[in-house]
C-alpha positions in Angstrom: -54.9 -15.2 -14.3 -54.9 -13.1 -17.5 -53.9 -9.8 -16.6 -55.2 -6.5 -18.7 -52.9 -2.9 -18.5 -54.8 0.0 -18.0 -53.0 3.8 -17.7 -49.7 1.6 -16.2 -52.3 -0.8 -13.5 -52.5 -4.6 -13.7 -56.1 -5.4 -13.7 -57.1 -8.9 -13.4 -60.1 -10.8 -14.5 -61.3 -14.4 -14.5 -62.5 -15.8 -17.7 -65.3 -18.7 -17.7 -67.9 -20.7 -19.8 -68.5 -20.2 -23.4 -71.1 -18.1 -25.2 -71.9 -14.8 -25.9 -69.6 -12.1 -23.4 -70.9 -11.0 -20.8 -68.6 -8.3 -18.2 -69.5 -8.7 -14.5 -68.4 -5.2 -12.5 -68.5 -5.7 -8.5 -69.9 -3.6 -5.4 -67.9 -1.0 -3.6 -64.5 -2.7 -2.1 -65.8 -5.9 -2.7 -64.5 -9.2 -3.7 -64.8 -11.1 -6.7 -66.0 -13.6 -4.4 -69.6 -11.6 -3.9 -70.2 -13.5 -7.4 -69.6 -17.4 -5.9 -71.9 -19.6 -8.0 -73.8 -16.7 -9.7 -70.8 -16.5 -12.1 -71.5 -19.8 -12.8 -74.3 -19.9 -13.7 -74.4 -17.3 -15.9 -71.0 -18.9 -17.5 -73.4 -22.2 -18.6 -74.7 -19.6 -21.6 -72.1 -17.1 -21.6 -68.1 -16.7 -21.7 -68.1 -14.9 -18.2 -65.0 -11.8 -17.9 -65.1 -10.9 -13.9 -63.5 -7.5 -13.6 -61.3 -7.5 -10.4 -61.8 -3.4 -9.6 -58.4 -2.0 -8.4 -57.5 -2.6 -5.0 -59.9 -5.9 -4.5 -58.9 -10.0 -5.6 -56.0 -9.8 -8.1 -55.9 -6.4 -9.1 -53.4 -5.2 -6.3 -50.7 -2.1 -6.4 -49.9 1.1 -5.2 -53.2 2.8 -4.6 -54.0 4.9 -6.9 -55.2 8.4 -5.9 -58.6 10.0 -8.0 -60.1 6.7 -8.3 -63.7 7.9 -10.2 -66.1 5.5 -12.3 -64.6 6.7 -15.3 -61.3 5.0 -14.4 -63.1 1.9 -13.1 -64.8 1.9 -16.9 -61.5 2.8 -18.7 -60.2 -0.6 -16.6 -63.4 -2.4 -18.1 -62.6 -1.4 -21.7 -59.2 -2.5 -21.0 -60.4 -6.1 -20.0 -62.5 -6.1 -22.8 -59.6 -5.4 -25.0 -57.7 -7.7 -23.4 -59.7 -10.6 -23.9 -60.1 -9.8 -27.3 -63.9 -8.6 -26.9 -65.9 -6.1 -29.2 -68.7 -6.2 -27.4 -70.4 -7.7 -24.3 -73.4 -7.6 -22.2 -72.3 -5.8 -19.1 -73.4 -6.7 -15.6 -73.0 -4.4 -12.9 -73.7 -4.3 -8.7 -74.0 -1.5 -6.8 -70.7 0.0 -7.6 -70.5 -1.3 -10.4 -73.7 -1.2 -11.7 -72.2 3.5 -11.7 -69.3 1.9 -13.7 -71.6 0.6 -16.3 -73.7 3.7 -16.6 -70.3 5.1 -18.0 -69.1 2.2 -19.6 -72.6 1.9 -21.9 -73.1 5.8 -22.1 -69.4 6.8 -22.8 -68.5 3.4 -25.4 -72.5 2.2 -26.7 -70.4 0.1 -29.5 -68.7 -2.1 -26.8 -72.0 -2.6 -24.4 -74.6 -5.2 -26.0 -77.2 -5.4 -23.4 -76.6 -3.7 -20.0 -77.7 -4.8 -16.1 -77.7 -2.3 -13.5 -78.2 -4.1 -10.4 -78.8 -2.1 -7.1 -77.4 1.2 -8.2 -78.5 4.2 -8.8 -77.8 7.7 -10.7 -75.9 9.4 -7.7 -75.9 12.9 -7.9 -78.5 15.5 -7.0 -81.2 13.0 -8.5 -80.3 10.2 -6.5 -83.0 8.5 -3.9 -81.3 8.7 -0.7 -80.5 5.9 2.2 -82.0 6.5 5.6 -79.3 8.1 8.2 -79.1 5.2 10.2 -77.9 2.8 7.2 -75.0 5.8 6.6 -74.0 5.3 10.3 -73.8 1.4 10.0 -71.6 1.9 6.7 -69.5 4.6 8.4 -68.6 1.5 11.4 -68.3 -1.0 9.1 -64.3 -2.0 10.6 -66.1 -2.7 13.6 -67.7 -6.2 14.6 -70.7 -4.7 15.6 -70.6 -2.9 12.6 -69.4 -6.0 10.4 -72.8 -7.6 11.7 -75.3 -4.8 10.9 -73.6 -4.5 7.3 -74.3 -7.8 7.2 -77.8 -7.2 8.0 -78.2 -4.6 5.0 -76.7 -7.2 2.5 -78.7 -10.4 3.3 -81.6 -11.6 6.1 -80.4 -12.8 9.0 -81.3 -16.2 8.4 -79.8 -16.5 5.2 -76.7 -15.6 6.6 -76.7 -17.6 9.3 -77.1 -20.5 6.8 -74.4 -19.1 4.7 -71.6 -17.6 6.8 -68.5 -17.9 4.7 -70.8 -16.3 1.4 -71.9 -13.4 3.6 -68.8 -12.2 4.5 -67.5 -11.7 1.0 -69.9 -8.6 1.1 -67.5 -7.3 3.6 -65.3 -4.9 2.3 -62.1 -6.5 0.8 -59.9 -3.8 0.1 -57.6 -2.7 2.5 -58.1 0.4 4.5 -56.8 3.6 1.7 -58.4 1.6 -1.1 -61.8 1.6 0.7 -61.3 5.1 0.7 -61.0 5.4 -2.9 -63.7 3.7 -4.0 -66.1 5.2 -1.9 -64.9 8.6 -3.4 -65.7 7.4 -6.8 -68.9 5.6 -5.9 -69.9 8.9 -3.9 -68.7 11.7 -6.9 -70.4 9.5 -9.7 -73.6 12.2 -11.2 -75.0 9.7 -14.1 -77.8 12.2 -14.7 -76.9 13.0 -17.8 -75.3 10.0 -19.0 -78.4 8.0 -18.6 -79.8 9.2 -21.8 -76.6 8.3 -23.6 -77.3 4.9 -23.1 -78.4 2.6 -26.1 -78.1 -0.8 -24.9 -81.4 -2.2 -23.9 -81.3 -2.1 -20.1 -82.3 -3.9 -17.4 -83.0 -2.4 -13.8 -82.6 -5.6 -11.2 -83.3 -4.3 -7.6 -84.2 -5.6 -4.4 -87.4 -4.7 -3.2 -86.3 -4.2 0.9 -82.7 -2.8 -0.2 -81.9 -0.2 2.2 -78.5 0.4 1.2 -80.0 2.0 -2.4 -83.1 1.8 -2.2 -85.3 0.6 -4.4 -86.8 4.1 -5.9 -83.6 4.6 -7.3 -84.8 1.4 -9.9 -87.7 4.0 -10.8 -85.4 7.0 -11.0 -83.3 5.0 -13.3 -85.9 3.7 -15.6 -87.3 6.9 -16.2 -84.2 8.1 -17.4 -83.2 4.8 -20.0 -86.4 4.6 -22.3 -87.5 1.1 -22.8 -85.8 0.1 -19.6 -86.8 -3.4 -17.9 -87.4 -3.2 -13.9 -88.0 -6.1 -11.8 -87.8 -6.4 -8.0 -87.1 -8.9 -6.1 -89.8 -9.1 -3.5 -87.7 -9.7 0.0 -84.8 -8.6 -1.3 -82.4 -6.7 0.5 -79.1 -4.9 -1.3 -77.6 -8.6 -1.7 -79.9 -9.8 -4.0 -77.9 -11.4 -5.9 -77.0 -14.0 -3.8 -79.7 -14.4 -1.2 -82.7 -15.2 -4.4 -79.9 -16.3 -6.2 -82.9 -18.1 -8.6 -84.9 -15.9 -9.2 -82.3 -13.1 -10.4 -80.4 -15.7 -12.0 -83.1 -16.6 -14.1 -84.4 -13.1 -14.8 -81.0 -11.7 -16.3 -79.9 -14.8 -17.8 -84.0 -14.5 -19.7 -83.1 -10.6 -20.5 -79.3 -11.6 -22.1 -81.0 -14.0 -24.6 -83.5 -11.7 -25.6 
C-alpha cells in the first residue's frame, strides 16, 4: 500500500479505478472500511486516493499529540503529492468533510470540485446536536453504547440487514487516538475559511442526521456562494451507506459537471 510522509508520519492510502482524481477524507476514528462499495463506485469514473487519517487502517504510529484539521489536510496534500496529483476533487465525511474546508480554503489550486458530506463549520456558528446524542457519543466503548451509536449512523433495519458494514462506523482507532481526533474535529472554527473556498461545492447531508444535523448543510451553504445542497430524505449521519444510490449518483452527477 503506497505509503505518503508527512512532518516524519507514514500515511497510507488506497489507490483505485481510473479517471479524473478524486480524494476521499473519512469520519472521526473511522475506518477506511466506512467507504465499502461506495469507493467503488465512484472508482468506475474516477482514480479513487482513500486517505487513511492517522491512527485508523494503515496509517499506524506513535500517536501524535495536537492532532487539528490542519494536520489532517497537510497529510491530504501529502497523499496528493504522493500520488503524483495536482489537483483532485475532494470528498469529505463528517470529519473529514472539516479537513476539506481546510484543504480547499488553505490550497484552492489543489481542490477541483469539493463534497462536504455531513459536516459542518464548528465553531461558534455551528448548529448544535441534541444533549442526548452527546451522551450516546460520550458511551460509545460500551455495548449499549456501541448499539445507540449504531442507531445515529444507520436505521435499525438497515443494520440489522448489514451488520458487518455497520460496525465499521464504530470507532477504529484505538483508545488515545480517539482522543485526538475528537480534539481536532471539536477545535476546527471554519467560519472564516468558508469564504476562501473556490471550488464549486457540494453540501450532501442526511435529512434525519442527528449527529450534525442537517441545518449545519444551510449554515454551510450560506457561507460557499454557489454551493449545491441536497438531502437525503431518511437519512441519518450514515448516509452514505444506508441510500448508498441515491448519494452515489448525486456526487458522482456533481464531479462530472
Amino acid at each position: 500500500m503506497p505509503l505518503a510522509t508527512s512532518q516524519g508520519f507514514g500515511v497510507a492510502y488506497e489507490r483505485t479505478g481510473s479517471g479524473p482524481p478524486l480524494l476521499l477524507l473519512s469520519g472521526q476514528s473511522l475506518g477506511p472500511g466506512t467507504w465499502a462499495g461506495v469507493r467503488d463506485d465512484l472508482a468506475a469514473h474516477a482514480t479513487v486516493l482513500l486517505v487513511h487519517t492517522r491512527g485508523t487502517g494503515d496509517s499506524r504510529g506513535p500517536v501524535t499529540d495536537g492532532c487539528s484539521t490542519e494536520l489532517f489536510a497537510r497529510d491530504a496534500l501529502a497523499v496528493l503529492d504522493h500520488a503524483g496529483v495536482g489537483r483532485a476533487a475532494v470528498y469529505g465525511f463528517s470529519m473529514g468533510g472539516r479537513v476539506a474546508q481546510v484543504l480547499a480554503a488553505r490550497s484552492p489550486d489543489r481542490v477541483r470540485r469539493l463534497v462536504l458530506g455531513a459536516t459542518g463549520p464548528g465553531g461558534a456558528h455551528e448548529v448544535s446536536r441534541a444533549d442526548a446524542v452527546t451522551q450516546v457519543l460520550r458511551r460509545s466503548s460500551t455495548d449499549a453504547g456501541r448499539r445507540a451509536l449504531a442507531d445515529l449512523f444507520f436505521s435499525p433495519a438497515f443494520s440489522a440487514a448489514h451488520p458487518a458494514l455497520a460496525a465499521e462506523f464504530a470507532p477504529s482507532a484505538e483508545g488515545r487516538w480517539q482522543r485526538q481526533h475528537h480534539a481536532a474535529s471539536t477545535a476546527h472554527d471554519g467560519w472564516d475559511l468558508l469564504p476562501l473556498i473556490t471550488a464549486p461545492t457540494l453540501v450532501l447531508h442526511g435529512a434525519d442526521d442527528a449527529m450534525t444535523p442537517p441545518g449545519n448543510a444551510d449554515v454551510l451553504a450560506a457561507r460557499l456562494p454557489g454551493a449545491r445542497v441536497h438531502l437525503v430524505a431518511g437519512g441519518r449521519h450514515g448516509y452514505l451507506q444506508e441510500f448508498r444510490a441515491e448519494a452515489g449518483a448525486v456526487v458522482a452527477g456533481f464531479l462530472r459537471g
